[in-house]
C-alpha angles and dihedrals in degrees: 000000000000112000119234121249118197117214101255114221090217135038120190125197144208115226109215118068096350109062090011145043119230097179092172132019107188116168097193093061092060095055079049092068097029083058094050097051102043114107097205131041112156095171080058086229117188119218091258089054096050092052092050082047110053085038091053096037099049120333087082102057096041090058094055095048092045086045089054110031093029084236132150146230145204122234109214085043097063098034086053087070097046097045089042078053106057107032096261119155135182129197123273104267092057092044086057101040104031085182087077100062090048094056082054102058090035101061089034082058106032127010123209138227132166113263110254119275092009095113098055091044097053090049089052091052098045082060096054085045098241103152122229135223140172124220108174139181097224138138090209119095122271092240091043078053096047097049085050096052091047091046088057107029097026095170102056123131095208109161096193126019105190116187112191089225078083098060104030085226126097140215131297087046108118092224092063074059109038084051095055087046085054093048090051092043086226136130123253088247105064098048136076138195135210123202133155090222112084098198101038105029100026106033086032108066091027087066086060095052097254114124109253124223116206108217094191093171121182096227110114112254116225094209132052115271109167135023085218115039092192092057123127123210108262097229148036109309138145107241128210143171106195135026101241085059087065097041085057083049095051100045084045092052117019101049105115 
C-alpha cells in the first residue's frame, strides 16, 4: 500500500549540493585572489604562505572545535583577525562592505551553478503555493549566501535564507529549525525539508517533526558530506536523486 503524502505549506531547503552545484572547491585558489586584490602586505606573503598561514594561525583549531562542539563559525570574523594579524589590507570597497571580499574568496574557491532541474521545480512550487525557505551550514555570511543563491538561482521566491554563521550553531541542531518554523509561522508538521546530508539535514529536521527528504544527487561532491558513505537515513524520508523526479512527485501528489 502506497503511503499518503500531504501536500506540505512550506518546503526548506538546504543550499550546497542540493539547490546549488559546487563542481570544485579549491582554497588555494581563493588566497590566490585574496592575494591579488590586498593593497597592503607588508610580510610580503605569497598565496601559498597565506594559506599556510591562516590554516596554521587559526583554521586548525576551528575545525576542531566545529568538529567537537558542532559550532560554527563566521568567515569574515575570523579572517578579520588574521588579516588584522599579519598586516594584510584590502581597498576600500571590500573594507565597507566585507561581504564583498567574501564573494570574492567563495566563487574563486568554489564556483556555483544551479543543481540541475531546481529552477523548474521551484517554479512549479511557487504555483501550487507552497512557500519556500533556506536553512544552511555555512561559515559565509548570510547576505554573501543570499547574493549567491540569487546569482544562481535569480527567480526564487525564498522567504527566509538562515545561514548558520549567524547563529554559531550548526544543523542538525533543533533551534536552526525551530527558527525557520518561527519565521513561517508554521508548524513543524506541515513543512519539509530536503537536504543531501543525512545527519545533519535528515535526522536533523525529522527530530524536529518536519518530513525529511533525502537529495541523494549523483553528482560528485567536492567536500566531504558523511563519515559513511554507505549509510541510510535512520527514519521515514522520501528519497531523490534529481530534481525532475520531485517535480513528477510533486505534480502526482500535491495537485488539490
Amino acid at each position: 500500500m502506497k503511503r499518503a503524502y500531504k501536500k506540505p505549506e512550506m518546503i526548506i531547503f538546504d543550499y550546497g549540493h542540493t539547490l546549488v552545484y559546487e563542481s570544485s572547491f579549491d582554497l588555494y585558489k581563493g588566497y590566490e585572489k585574496l592575494h591579488g586584490t590586498a593593497s597592503e602586505n607588508p610580510l610580503e606573503l605569497t598565496p601559498e604562505q597565506m594559506h599556510e598561514l591562516a590554516n596554521k594561525q587559526l583554521f586548525d583549531k576551528i575545525y576542531k572545535a566545529q568538529d567537537h562542539y558542532n559550532t560554527e563559525y563566521k568567515w569574515n570574523l575570523a579572517m578579520r583577525a588574521f588579516f588584522e594579524a599579519n598586516g594584510l589590507k584590502f581597498p576600500e570597497q571590500y573594507t565597507e562592505k566585507p561581504c564583498e571580499l567574501e564573494i570574492l574568496f567563495w566563487d574563486a574557491i568554489a564556483p556555483g551553478q544551479p543543481m540541475p532541474g531546481i529552477s523548474e521545480l521551484l517554479e512549479l512550487l511557487h504555483k501550487m503555493n507552497i512557500r519556500t525557505g533556506v536553512i544552511s551550514n555555512i561559515s559565509f555570511s548570510q547576505n554573501a549566501l543570499t547574493k549567491r543563491i540569487n546569482s544562481c538561482i535569480p527567480n526564487n521566491k525564498f522567504e527566509f535564507i538562515i545561514a548558520s554563521s549567524e547563529y554559531n550553531i550548526r544543523k542538525p541542531n533543533q533551534l536552526l529549525f525551530q527558527a525557520a518554523l518561527q519565521k513561517a509561522n508554521l508548524p513543524a508538521k506541515n513543512a519539509w525539508y530536503c537536504g543531501d546530508n543525512i545527519d545533519a539535514d535528515i535526522h536533523g529536521s525529522n527530530a524536529c517533526g518536519i518530513f525529511p527528504l533525502w537529495f541523494n544527487s549523483p553528482l560528485k561532491c567536492a567536500y566531504h558530506r558523511s563519515k559513511d558513505p554507505q549509510a541510510k537515513p535512520l527514519c521515514e524520508h522520501l528519497y531523490i536523486t534529481d530534481w525532475s523526479e520531485f517535480y513528477k512527485f510533486a505534480n502526482e501528489h500535491f495537485t488539490e
